[in-house]
Each structure stands twice: as C-alpha cells, then as structure tokens.
C-alpha positions as CSV (number, residue, x, y, z in Angstrom):
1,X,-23.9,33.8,-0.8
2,X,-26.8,32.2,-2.0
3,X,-27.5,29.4,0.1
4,X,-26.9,30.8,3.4
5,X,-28.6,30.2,6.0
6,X,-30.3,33.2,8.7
7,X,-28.9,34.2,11.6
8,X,-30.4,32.1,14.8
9,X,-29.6,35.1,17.8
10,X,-30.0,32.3,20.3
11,X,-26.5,30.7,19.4
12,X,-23.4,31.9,19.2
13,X,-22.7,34.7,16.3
14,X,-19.1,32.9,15.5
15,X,-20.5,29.7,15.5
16,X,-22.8,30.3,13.0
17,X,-21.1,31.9,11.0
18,X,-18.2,29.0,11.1
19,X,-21.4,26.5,10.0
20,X,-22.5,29.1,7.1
21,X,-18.2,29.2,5.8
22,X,-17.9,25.6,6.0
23,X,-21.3,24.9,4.0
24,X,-20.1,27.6,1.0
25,X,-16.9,25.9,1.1
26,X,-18.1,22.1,1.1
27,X,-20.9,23.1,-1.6
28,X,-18.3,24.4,-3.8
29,X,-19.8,28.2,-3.0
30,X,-16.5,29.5,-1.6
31,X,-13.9,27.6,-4.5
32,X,-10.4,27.3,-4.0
33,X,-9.5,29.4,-7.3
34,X,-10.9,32.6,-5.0
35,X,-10.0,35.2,-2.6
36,X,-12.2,36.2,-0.4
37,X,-11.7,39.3,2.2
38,X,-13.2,39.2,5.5
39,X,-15.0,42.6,4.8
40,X,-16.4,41.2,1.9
41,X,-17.6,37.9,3.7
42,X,-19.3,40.1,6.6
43,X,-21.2,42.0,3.9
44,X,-22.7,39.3,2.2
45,X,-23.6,37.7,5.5
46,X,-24.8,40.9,7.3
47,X,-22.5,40.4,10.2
48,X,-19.9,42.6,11.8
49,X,-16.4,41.6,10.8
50,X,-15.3,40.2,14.3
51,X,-17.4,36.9,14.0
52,X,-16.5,36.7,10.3
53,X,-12.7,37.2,11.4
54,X,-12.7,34.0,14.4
55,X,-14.6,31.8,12.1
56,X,-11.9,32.0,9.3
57,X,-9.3,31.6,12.4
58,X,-10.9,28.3,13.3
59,X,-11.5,27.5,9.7
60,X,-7.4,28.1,9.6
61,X,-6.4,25.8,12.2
62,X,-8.5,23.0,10.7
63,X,-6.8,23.4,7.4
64,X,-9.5,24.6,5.4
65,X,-8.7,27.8,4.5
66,X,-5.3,30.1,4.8
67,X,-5.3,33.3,5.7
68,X,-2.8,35.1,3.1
69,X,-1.2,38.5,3.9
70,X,-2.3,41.2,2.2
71,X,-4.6,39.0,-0.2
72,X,-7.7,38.0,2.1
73,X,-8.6,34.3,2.5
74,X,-7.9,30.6,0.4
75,X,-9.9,28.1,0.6
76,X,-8.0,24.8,0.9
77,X,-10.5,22.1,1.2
78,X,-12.2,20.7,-2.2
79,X,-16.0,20.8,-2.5
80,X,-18.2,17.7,-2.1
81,X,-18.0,17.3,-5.7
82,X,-14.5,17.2,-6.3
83,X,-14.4,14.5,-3.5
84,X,-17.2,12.5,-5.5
85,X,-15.1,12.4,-8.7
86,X,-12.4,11.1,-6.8
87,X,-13.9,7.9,-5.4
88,X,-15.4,7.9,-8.7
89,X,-11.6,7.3,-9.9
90,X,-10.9,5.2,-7.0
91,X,-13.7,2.7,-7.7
92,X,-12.8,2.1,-11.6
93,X,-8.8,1.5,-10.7
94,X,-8.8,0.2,-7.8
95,X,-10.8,-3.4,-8.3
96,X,-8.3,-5.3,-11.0
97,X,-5.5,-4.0,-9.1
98,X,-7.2,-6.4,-6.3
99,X,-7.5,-9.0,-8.8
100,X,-4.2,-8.7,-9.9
101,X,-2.8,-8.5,-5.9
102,X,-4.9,-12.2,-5.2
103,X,-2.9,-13.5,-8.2
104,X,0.4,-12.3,-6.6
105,X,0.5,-12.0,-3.3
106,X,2.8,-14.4,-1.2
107,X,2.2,-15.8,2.3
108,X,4.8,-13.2,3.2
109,X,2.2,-10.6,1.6
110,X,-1.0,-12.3,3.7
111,X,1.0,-12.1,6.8
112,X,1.8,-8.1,5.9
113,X,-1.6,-7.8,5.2
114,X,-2.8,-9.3,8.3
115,X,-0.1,-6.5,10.3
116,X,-1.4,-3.7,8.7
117,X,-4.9,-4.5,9.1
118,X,-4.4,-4.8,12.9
119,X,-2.9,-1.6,13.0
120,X,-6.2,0.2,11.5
121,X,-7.9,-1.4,14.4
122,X,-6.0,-0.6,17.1
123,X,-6.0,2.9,15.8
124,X,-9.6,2.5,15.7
125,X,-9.6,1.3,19.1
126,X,-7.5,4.5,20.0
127,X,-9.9,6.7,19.0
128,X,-7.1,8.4,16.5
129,X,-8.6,9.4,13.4
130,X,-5.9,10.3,11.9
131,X,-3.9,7.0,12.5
132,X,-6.9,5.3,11.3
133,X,-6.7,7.0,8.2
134,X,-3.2,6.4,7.7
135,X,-3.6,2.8,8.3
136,X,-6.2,2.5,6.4
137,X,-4.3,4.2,3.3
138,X,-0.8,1.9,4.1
139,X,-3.3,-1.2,3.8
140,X,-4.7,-0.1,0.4
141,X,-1.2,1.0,-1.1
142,X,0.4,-2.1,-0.3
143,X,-2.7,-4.1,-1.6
144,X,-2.3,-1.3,-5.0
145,X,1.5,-2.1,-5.0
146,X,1.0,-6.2,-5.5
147,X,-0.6,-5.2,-8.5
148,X,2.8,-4.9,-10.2
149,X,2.0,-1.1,-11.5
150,X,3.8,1.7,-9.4
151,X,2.2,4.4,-11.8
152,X,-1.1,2.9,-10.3
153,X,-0.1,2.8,-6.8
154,X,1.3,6.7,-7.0
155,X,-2.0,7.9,-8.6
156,X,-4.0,6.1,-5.9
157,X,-2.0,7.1,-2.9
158,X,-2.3,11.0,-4.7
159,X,-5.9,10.3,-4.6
160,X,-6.2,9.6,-1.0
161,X,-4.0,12.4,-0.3
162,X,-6.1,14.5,-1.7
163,X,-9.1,13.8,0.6
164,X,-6.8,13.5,3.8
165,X,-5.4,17.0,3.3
166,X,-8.7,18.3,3.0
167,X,-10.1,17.0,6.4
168,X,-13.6,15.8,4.8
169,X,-13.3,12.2,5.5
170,X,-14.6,11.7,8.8
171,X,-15.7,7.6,8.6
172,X,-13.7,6.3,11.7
173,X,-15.7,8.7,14.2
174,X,-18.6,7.6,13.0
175,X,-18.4,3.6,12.6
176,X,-16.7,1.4,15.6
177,X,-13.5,-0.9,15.1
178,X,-15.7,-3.8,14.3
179,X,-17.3,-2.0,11.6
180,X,-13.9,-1.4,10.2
181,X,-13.0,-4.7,10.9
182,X,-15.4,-6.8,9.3
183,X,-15.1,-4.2,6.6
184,X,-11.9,-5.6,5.6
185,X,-12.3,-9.5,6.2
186,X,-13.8,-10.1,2.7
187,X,-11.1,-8.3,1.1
188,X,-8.7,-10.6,3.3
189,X,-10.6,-13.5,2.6
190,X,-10.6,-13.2,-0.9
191,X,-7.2,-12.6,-1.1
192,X,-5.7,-15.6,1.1
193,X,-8.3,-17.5,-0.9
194,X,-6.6,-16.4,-4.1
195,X,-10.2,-15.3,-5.8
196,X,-9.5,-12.5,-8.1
197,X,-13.3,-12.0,-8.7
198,X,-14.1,-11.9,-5.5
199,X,-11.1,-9.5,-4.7
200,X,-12.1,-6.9,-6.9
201,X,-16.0,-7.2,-5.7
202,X,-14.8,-6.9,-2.1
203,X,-12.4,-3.9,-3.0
204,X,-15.2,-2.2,-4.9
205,X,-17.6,-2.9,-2.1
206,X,-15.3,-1.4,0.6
207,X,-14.4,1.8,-1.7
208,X,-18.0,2.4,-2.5
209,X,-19.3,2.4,0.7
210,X,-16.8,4.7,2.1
211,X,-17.7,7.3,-0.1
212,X,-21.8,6.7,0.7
213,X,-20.6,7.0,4.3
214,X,-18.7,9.9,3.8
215,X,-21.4,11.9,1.6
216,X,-23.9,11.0,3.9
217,X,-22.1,12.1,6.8
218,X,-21.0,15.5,5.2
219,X,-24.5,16.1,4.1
220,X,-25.9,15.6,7.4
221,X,-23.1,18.4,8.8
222,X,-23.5,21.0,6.3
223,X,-27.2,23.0,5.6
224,X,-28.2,22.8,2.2
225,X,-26.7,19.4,0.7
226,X,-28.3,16.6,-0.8
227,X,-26.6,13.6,0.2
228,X,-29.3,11.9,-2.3
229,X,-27.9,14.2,-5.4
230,X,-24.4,13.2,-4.4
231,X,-25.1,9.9,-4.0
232,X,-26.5,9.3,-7.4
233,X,-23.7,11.7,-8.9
234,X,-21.0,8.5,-7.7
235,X,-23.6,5.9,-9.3
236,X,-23.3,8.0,-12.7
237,X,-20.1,6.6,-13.7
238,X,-19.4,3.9,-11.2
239,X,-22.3,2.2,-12.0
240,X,-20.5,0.7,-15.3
241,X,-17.5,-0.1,-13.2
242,X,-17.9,-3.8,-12.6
C-alpha cells in the first residue's frame, strides 16, 4: 500500500495500524470490490498479524469493514470520492425541489418544519450524533417530499443513506447546535417567506457547505488527503448548478 505511512514505535502498534486501514480505505486504496486477508495486510505493512487482526476488529464494530468467513475482509465504507460525487448529486437535485417546496408548503408544513428542526437541535444539544443525523435527514425529506416528486424524495433519502451507513459524516461533533441552527434559519426563512429563489440558494448553500465541512474534516483525520483536491473535485460539476 502505497501511501502508507511508517511505523512511529512510540504509539501503539494497533493504533497505527487502525490509522494506516482507515486512510487506504477513505482514499479508495482498500475498495469495496476487494478482499483482503489479514496475512496479506501484515505483509504489505511489515507488521506481525496480531495488530493487523485488532485493527480490522475495531474497523468491524464501526462498520467499515466485515470480516467474512473463510474469505478475508470487505470493506464497507465508500472512499472520499464516492462521497464527493454524491453531494455532487445532492446539490444539482436538491435546490428546485426547494423552490418547488416554498411554492407548496402550507402553514401546516411551516409548523412541521419548525418541529423537525427543533428536533436536530436538541439532538445537537444531546450530544447524539446519530440522532442529529437522523433529524437532520427527516428535515430534508420532508422539505424533498413538498416538492410533489416521490421518485426525487427516494433517490435523495438513498443518497443520504448511503453516507450514513458509511460512518464518514462526522459534521455535528465538530460544529455546536447554534451552528446547526442558524444553518437552517435561511432555508426556514425563505420558505415561510414563500421565496423560491431564495429557497433553492439557501438549500444549495446548506448542502454545499456540509460537504466542505465534511471533506475537510476527513482530510484532516486521514494521512495523505488533499482536502484542497477534493474540494475543487465538488466545484467541477457543482459549480454550473445554479
């Protein structure tokens, strides 16, 4: 493996090697369409199986890889890149679905909104990732659904599955609930103003800095990647999404 990084003998052997699995499997390295045997893995790295062994166990129980009888190791998670194209989707659908949603949306709808978006918050508040992320995702579907297209609302809620199984978006540990909050209040806004422009700008703002936030922070995690060359990757095609 290429990019991996050299054995520091003042920290912990199975540590390191958990950091060096996680950045081959982030990069794209170590791809999902692969086996990969523990021996093997210990070779490459120079390593005694043992620390190669508890790193894929912890790997395991964060759900990035499975260890398969009889057939070595599968990596789960998606790389970096995969994650990229999918905000890339996410920021091309999701804006005139917002547009469409300020045109439709009751004051039933407004007060919904309003519910859901106190629940992200006092998730947030919580400190419980994973109910921040759900929240977060029931606020965006039901925004997606007052759009009128259920095709669209499936395809985005696969989407965001897609980064949620894959344990990669780690935004709410890393920004308090008023960041989250006031990240919402234009979309809000625009919405119980009726302002289908400014729906689909706040949407689009909101999407597109959750993926800088998340490339940066995975960057900063994992040896060897370029937040800058992801960054500009999402800019490639997003760019003409306005």
């Amino acid at each position: 493996m290429s990019s991996m990084q050299q054995i520091d003998h003042g920290v912990s052997l199975t540590v390191q090697v958990t950091t060096m699995l996680r950045a081959a499997i982030t990069s794209g390295e170590m791809s999902p369409d692969q086996h990969f045997s523990a021996i093997g893995l210990a070779e490459k790295l120079g390593v005694s199986r043992t620390p190669v062994r508890e790193a894929l166990q912890l790997l395991e129980k964060e759900g990035i890889v499975r260890i398969e009888k009889n057939r070595g190791v599968r990596v789960l998670q998606m790389s970096l890149e995969e994650i990229v194209q999918i905000f890339q989707i996410r920021i091309i659908l999701e804006p005139p679905a917002a547009a469409r949603a300020a045109e439709a949306a009751t004051d039933e709808d407004f007060a919904h909104f309003r519910l859901l978006h106190g629940r992200i918050l006092d998730a947030a508040a919580s400190d419980d990732g994973p109910g921040t992320l759900q929240a977060d995702k029931d606020f965006h579907l039901f925004l997606m659904g007052l759009a009128g297209n259920p095709r669209l609302t499936a395809l985005d809620s696969e989407l965001r599955n897609l980064v949620l199984a894959h344990g990669l978006v780690t935004i709410p540990a890393a920004r308090s609930s008023q960041d989250l909050a006031n990240d919402r209040n234009e979309i809000l806004g625009a919405l119980e103003r009726r302002d289908p422009r400014a729906a689909a700008d706040a949407v689009r703002d909101h999407v597109t800095r959750t993926a800088q936030l998340l490339i940066t922070g995975v960057c900063a995690q994992t040896p060897g990647l370029s937040a800058k060359e992801y960054l500009t990757k999402l800019e490639h095609l997003t760019k003409f999404a306005s």
